[in-house]
C-alpha positions in Angstrom: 127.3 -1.9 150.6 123.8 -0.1 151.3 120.5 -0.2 150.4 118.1 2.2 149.5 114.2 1.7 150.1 112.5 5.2 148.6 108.4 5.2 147.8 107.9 7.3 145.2 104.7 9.8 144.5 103.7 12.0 142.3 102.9 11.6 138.5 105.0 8.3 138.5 102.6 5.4 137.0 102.4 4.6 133.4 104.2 7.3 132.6 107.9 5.1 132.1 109.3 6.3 135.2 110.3 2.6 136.1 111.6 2.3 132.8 113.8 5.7 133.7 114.5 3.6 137.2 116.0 0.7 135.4 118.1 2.4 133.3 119.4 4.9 136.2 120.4 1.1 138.3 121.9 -0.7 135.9 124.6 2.4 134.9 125.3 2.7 138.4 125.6 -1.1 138.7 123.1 -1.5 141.1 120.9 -4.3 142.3 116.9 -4.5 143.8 113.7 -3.7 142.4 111.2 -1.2 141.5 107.3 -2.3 141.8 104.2 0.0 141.4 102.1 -0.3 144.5 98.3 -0.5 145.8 98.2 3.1 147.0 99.4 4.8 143.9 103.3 4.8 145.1 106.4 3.4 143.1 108.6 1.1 145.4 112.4 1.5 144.7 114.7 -0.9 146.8 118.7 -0.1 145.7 121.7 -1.7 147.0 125.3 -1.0 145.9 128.5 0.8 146.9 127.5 3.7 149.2 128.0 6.6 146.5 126.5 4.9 143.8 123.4 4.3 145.7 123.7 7.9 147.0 123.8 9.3 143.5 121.0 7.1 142.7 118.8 8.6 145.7 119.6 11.8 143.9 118.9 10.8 140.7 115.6 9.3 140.9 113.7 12.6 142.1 112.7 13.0 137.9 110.8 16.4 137.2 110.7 15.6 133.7 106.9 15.7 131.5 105.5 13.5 131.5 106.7 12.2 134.8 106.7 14.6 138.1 108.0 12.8 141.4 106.5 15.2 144.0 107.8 13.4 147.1 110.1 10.2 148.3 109.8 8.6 151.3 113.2 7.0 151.5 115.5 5.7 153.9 118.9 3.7 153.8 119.9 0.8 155.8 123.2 -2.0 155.0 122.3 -3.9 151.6 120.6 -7.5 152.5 122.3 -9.2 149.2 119.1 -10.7 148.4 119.3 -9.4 144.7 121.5 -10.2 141.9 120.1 -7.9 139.0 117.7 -5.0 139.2 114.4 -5.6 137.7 110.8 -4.4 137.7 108.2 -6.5 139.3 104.9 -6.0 138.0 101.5 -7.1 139.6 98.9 -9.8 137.8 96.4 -6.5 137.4 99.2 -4.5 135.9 99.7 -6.9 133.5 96.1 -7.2 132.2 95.5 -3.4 132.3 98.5 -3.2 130.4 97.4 -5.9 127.6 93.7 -4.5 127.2 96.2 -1.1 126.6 98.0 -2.8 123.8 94.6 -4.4 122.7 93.0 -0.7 121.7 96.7 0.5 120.5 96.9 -2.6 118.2 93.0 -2.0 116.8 93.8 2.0 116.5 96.7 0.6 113.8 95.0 -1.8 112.1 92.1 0.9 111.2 94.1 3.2 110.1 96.8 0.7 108.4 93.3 -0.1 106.6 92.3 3.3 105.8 95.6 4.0 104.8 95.3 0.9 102.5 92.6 2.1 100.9 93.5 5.3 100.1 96.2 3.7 98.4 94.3 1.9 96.1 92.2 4.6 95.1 95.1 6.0 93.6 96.5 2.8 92.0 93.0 2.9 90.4 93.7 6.7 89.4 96.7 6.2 88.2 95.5 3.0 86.3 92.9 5.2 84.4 95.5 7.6 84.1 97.4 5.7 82.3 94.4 4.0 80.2 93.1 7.0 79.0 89.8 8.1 78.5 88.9 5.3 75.9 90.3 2.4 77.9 93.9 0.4 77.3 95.4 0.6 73.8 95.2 -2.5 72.2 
């Protein structure tokens, strides 16, 4: 068993690459962490059976838009066994920039949900007269 520690740079934050990270670990059956860091890096820690973690290593060099890893700083050393899944830890800033995010996504819908909403009753209310006619409903 090994263990990969890599810091990631490069267009690599809020932009899913931990996401992509997850999913890369858990198919190779790996164990650690991935964690976005002060100075703009990505930390990825890896442990596993020695080719896994080498494909891994490989693997999570992603050129694809929106995300562009320009370099890793990585090194391998024997795996400490201090994991048991592979999970992102996120910071207590991350976590508020990342709700005042949602807050202007969820206000962008709800305008538009109610623009949409009353476009849609405009044309109920043409159809309506439509179906009125010019001198009001048939009695």
């Amino acid at each position: 068993m090994i263990r990969l520690t890599a810091y990631v740079s490069g267009r690599v934050r809020w932009v899913g690459y931990r996401a992509k990270i997850i999913y890369l670990a858990h198919n190779l059956g790996l164990v650690g962490l991935v964690q976005n860091r002060p100075d703009g890096r990505v930390l990825v820690i890896a442990e596993g059976e020695k080719d896994a973690v080498e494909k891994f290593a490989s693997a999570i060099k992603i050129e694809n838009d929106p995300i562009n890893v320009e370099t890793i700083d990585a090194s391998f050393s024997n795996a400490s066994g201090e994991f048991s899944v592979f999970r992102k830890i996120t910071g207590p800033d991350e976590i508020g920039e990342r709700l005042d995010e949602g807050i202007e996504i969820l206000r962008g819908m709800l305008a538009e949900m109610h623009h949409n909403q009353e476009e849609i009753m405009d044309k109920i209310k043409r159809w309506r007269q439509d179906e009125e006619g010019p001198h009001g409903p048939e009695v």
